[in-house]
N, C-alpha and C positions, 0 to 999 in steps of 0.2 A: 818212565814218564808217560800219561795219556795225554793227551788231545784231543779237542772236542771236535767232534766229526764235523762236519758240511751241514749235514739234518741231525738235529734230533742231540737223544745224551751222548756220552762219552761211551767208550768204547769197555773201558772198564765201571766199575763200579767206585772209581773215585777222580779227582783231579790234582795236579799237581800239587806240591804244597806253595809255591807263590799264589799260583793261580786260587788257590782254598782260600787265602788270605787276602785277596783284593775279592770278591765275592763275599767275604766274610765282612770287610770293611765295609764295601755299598748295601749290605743289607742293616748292618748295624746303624750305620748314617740316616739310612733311611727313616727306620725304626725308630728313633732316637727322636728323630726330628717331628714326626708324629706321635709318638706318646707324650712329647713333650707338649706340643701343639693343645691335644685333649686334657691334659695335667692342668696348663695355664690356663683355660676355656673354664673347666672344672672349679677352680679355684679361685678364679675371679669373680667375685657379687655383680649376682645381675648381669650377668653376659649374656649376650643373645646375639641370634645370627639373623634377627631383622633387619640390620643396619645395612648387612651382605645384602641380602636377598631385596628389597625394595631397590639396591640400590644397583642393581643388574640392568646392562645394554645390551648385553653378549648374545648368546642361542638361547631360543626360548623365551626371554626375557618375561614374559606377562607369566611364564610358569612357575619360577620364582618369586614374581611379585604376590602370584597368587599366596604360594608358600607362605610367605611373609606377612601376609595381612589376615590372615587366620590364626588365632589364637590360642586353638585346641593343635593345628596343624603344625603351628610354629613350636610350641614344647614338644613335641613328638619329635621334629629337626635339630632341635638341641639336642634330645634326651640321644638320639641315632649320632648325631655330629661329635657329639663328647665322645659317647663311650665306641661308637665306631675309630676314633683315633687311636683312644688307648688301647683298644683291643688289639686293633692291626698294628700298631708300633709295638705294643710288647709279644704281640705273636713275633715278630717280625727280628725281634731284638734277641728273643729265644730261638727261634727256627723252629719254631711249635705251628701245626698248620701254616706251613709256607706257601703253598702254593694256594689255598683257599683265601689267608690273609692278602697275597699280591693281587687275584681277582679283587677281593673289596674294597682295599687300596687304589688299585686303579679305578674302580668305578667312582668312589667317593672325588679322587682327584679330580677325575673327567670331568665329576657336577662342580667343582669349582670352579675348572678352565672355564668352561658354558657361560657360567655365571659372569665372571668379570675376566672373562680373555685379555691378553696384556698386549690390544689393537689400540694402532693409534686413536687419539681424540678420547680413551675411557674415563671415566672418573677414578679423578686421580689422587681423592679423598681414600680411595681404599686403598692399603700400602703394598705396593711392589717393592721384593726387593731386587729391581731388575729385570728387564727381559727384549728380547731382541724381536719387535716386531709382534710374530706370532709365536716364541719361543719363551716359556718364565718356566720359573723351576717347577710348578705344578707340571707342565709336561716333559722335564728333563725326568723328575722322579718318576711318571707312567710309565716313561720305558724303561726304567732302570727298573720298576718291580715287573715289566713284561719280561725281562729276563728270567727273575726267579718264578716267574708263571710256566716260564718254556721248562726250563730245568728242572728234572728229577730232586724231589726234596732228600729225598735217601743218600744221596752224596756230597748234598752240603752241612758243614758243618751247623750243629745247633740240636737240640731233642727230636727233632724227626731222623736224622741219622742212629741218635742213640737209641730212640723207643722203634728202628728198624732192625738195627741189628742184637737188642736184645729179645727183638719177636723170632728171629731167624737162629738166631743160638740157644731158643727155649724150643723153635721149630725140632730143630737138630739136633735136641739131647730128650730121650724116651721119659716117660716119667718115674716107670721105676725101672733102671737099667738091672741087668743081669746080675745074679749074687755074684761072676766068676767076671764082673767088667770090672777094674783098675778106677778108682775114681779120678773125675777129671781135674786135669790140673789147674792149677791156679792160672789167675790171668797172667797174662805175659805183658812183658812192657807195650807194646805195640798197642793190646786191648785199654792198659790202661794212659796210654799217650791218645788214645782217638775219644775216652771216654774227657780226656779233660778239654780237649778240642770243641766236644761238642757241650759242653756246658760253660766256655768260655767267654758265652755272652755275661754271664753273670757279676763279675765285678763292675762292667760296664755297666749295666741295671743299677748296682751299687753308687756309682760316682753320679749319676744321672739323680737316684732320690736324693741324695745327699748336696748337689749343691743346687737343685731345685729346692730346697727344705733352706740353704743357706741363703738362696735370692727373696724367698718370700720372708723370712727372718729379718733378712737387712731392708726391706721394703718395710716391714710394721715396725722397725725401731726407730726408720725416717722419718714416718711418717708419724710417729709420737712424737720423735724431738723434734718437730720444724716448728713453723710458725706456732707462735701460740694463736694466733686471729685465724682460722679455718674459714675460706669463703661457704657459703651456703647453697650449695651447687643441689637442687632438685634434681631430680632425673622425672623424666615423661609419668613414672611409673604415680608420682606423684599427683600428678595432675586431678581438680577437683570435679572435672564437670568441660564441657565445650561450650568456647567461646563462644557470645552471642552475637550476630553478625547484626548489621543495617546495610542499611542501602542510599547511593548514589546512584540517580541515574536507572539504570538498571542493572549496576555494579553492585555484587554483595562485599560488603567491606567488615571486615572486623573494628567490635567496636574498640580494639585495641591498635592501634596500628606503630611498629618499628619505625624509629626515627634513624638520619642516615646522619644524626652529629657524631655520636662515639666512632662512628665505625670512620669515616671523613677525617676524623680527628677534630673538630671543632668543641673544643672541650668549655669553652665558656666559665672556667672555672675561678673568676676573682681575680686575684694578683698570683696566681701559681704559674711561672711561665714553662713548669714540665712538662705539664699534662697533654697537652698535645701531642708532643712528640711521644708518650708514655702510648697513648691511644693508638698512634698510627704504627708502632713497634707489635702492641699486644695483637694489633687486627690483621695481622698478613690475611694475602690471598684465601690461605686454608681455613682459616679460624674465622674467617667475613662465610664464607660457604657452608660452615658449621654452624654458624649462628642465625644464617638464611632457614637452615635445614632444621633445626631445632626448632626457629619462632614458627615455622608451616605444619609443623606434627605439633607443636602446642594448640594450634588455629588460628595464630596471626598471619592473616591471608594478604596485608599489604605491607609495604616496605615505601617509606619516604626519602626519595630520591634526587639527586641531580643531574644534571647530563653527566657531567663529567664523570661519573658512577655509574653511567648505564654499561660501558662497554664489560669493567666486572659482574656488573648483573647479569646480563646477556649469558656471559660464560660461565655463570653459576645455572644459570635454567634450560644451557644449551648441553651442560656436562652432567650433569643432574635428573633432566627431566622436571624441575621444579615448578611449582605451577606461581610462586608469590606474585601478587601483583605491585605495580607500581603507583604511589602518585609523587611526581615528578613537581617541583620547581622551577620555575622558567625565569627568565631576567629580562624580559622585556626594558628598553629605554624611549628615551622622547627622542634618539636620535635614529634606532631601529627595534623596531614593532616587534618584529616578525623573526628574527633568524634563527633564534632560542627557541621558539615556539614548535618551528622548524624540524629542527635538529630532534626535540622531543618525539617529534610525529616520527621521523624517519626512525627512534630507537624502537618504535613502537609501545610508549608507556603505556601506564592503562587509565592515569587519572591526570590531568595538570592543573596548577596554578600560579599565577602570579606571585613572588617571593615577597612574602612582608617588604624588606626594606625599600624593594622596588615599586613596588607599589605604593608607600607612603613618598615617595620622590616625588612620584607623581601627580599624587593628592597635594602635597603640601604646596608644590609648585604649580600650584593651580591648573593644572594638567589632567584634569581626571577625563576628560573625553578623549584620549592617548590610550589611559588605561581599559576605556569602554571597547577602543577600536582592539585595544590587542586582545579582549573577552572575545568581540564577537569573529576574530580569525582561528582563535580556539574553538567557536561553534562551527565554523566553515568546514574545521578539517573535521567533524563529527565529533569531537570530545565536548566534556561538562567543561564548563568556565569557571575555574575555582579563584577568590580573591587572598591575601594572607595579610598579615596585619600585625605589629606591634602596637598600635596606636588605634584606640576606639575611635578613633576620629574617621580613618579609612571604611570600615562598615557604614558610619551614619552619613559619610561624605557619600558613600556609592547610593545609598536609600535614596537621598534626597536624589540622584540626579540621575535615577532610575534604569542604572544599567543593567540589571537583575543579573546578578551572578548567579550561578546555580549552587554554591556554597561557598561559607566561610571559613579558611582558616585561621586563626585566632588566638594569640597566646589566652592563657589562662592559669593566675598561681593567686593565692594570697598573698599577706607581705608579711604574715605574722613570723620571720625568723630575722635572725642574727645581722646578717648582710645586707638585708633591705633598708635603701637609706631614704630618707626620712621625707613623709609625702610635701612637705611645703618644698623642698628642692628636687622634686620631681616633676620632668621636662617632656612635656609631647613633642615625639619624634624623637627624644633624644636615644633610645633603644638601640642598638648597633650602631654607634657613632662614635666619637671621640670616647676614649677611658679616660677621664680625669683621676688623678691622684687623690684629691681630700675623698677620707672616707663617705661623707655626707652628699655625694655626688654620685653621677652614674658612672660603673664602671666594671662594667661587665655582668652588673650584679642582680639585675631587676628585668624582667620583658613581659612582666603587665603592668604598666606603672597605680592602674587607677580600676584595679578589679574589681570594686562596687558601681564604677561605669559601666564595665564590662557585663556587672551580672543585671546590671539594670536595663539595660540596650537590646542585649540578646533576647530580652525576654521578649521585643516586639518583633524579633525578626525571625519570620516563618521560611526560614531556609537550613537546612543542615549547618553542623557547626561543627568542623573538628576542632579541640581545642589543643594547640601545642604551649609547650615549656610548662606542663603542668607541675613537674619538679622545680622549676625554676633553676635548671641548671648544676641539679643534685642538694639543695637546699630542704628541701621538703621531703618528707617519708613518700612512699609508693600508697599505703595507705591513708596518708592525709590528702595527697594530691589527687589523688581518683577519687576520691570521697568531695572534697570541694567540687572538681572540676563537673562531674557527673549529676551529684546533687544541686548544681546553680546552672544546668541546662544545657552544657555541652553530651553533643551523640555521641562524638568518639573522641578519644585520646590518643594523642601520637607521643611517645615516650622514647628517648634514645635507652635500646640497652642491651649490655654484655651477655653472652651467652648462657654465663651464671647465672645471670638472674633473670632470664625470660619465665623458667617456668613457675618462678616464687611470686611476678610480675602479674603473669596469667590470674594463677590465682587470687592474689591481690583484687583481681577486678573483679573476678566472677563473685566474690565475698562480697564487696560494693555495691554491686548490679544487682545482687537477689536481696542484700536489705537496704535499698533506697525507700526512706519513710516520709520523704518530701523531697519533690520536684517539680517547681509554677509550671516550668516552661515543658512542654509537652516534645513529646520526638517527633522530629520530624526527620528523621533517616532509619 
């Protein structure tokens, strides 16, 4: 039996046979595990390792982002990330170039650790399986291939053993021996028990294509029988053009802006009493951060907000680096002004307004110098003064009594569909208030009652307009509602939507925006 010295190889030219065996195993694990890595990379449409790279805290960090945001640089990272896997895992899994393969291995790992090191507070969007602090398996496996970097490849099992010792017994036998030399004898069991040794990796190789061939098999024949209704998921790659921005203030805002009902759960949806809870299941923490992440690489630069939503947003742009911005709703009452307002400042939103329903509280309760004071403590703390409104009465009540909001928020939809119940039973202020049962009543179904007031009114008021519930609550197409809402004078659109459909969404508007062929009412954002 040998043993491996203090320094350096072994003393003889091989290692036990336990010891061959557990060496054999960690290299094969290893291997396995990275060709597999490069195989599924390979084989996946549209994979890319932008998602990594952008999305790096670690060492370095802007080196990778650099990486990431070059386009010529970034396939050169794939084209290296792929087939650097496969290379070193099936080097690795033959013991062909073993110790050249464990350098590139380790190197490659190293630039992963960098990248997203498994330290507390990382984002936690990219998937660990695992890790203790400053330990994950990217640096468990560095040192398990720094092992076969120390170790002489010629005594581990695998084709560098074999392509060693048949250069040393071609070394050792003359080319043309002696008429009067004995020819040599056939291999001995010995020769041919080390020759099967080292070619041992090879059924492994085998079971590895074959139920990789069986995973991706059972994935397309899911994925034919599932649903027959396939949602219409865009990817980025899709995208027609960037979004056109306006401005607030000295805020650039997209003229599309995320609404914060799907994600909240406030589904507005008729007499369906699941959908809420359908919403707040689909939207976990992960999938709200994915859809933040998605609508900001689309160019949806704001997100329509609550307090009670800020502390997840916070930790979506603190874990992230995200730059969305926010405009926030506030709840101001006639019994306190100010605490909402408050609470907004200390989140540090970036846009606020007074919530439709609150705001017509106050109008209809004859209260609008309530609603002035809590505008102008919104200007105190240096923010824009935004108003919201179900009810066109709220805009023409603020005109007359000249508190100059610095914009309005503003439902905006047609009535031309299904659900909308019938304009002679239609009630100002009734908008978020009691659901009445008869269909011909409100009830959850309507939140512009009287859109030719709406497109009439707007037309004299020279302040920004974002117009929200232009779907009406998913009522209307994405194309008919930007198209109304944009074409009758609204700047921007606030749209609640799934991560699905943001980039179908996008474009939707950019198609709208580039052929508007009539618009009275002129931008004023």
């Amino acid at each position: 039996m040998t043993e491996l010295t203090r320094f350096g190889p072994p003393q003889t030219n091989s290692f036990s046979r336990p010891l061959s065996l557990i060496l054999l195993a960690l290299r094969l694990l290893v291997g396995w595990h990275l060709l597999y890595e490069g195989l599924a990379k390979l084989l996946t449409p549209g994979w890319t390792s932008a998602p990594y790279l952008m999305l790096s805290r670690g060492v370095f960090p802007s080196f990778f982002h650099f990486l990431g945001s070059s386009p010529s640089l970034l396939r050169a990272v794939d084209f290296a990330n792929i087939w650097g896997l496969i290379l070193i895992g099936l080097a690795l899994m033959l013991g062909c170039l073993t110790r050249f393969a464990s350098a590139s291995g380790i190197i490659l790992l190293a630039l992963y650790y960098m990248a997203q090191p498994p330290w507390i507070r990382m984002d936690y969007r990219v998937p660990l399986e695992g890790h203790y602090l400053v330990v994950d398996k990217n640096m468990v496996e560095m040192f398990t291939l720094l092992v076969f970097l120390i170790l002489p490849s010629s005594v581990l099992w695998g084709l560098d053993r074999f392509l060693a010792r048949h250069k040393a017994a071609k070394a050792a036998t003359p080319d043309t021996p002696p008429a009067d030399q004995p020819p040599a004898p056939p291999e001995t069991s010995l020769a041919r028990r080390r020759t099967l040794e080292d070619l041992v990796a090879l059924p492994f190789l085998g079971a590895l294509g074959y139920f990789a061939h069986k995973k991706y098999e059972w994935e397309s024949t899911h994925a034919i029988t599932g649903a027959t209704i396939k949602l219409k998921d865009l990817g980025l790659k899709d995208l027609k053009g960037e979004l056109p921005l306006g401005t607030l203030g000295k805020t650039k805002v997209s003229r599309v802006i995320l609404g914060g009902n799907l994600i909240g759960g406030w589904a507005h949806s008729r007499d369906l009493i699941y959908t809420s809870s359908l919403f707040k299941a689909y939207n976990t923490d992960r999938k709200v951060f994915e859809t933040f992440e998605l609508a900001e690489r689309a160019g949806v630069n704001t997100f329509c907000v609550v307090n009670a939503q800020m502390p997840l947003f916070n930790k979506y742009r603190e874990l992230t680096g995200g730059r969305m911005q926010t405009l926030c709703q506030v709840y101001p009452t006639a019994e306190d002004l100010t605490t909402d307002i408050n609470k907004a400042v200390d989140y540090g939103v970036t846009l606020m307004y007074v919530q439709g329903a609150h705001a017509e509280r106050l109008v209809k309760n004859g209260k609008i110098d309530l609603l002035g004071k809590a505008l102008d403590h919104m200007k105190r703390q240096g923010y824009l003064a935004g108003v919201g409104a179900h009810a066109i009465s709220v805009p023409v009540e603020c005109e007359k009594a000249g508190l100059n909001p610095d914009y309005y928020m503003k439902t905006f939809h047609h009535d031309k569909y299904w659900s909308a119940h019938p304009r002679e039973n239609r009630i100002e202020y009734s908008v978020d208030t009691e659901r009445l049962p008869d269909h011909n009543q409100f009830h959850d179904n309507m939140f512009d009652l009287f859109p030719d007031k709406t497109t009439e009114f707007m037309q004299t008021v020279k302040r920004p307009w974002i117009a929200f519930k232009v779907l009406a609550g998913g009522a209307i197409t994405p194309q008919d509602g930007f198209k109304f809402a944009f074409e009758n004078g609204a700047d921007f659109v606030c749209v609640g939507m799934f991560d699905f459909q943001i980039v179908e969404d996008v474009n939707i508007a950019l198609d709208v925006l580039s052929n508007l062929k009539s618009r009275p009412r002129p931008w004023y954002a």
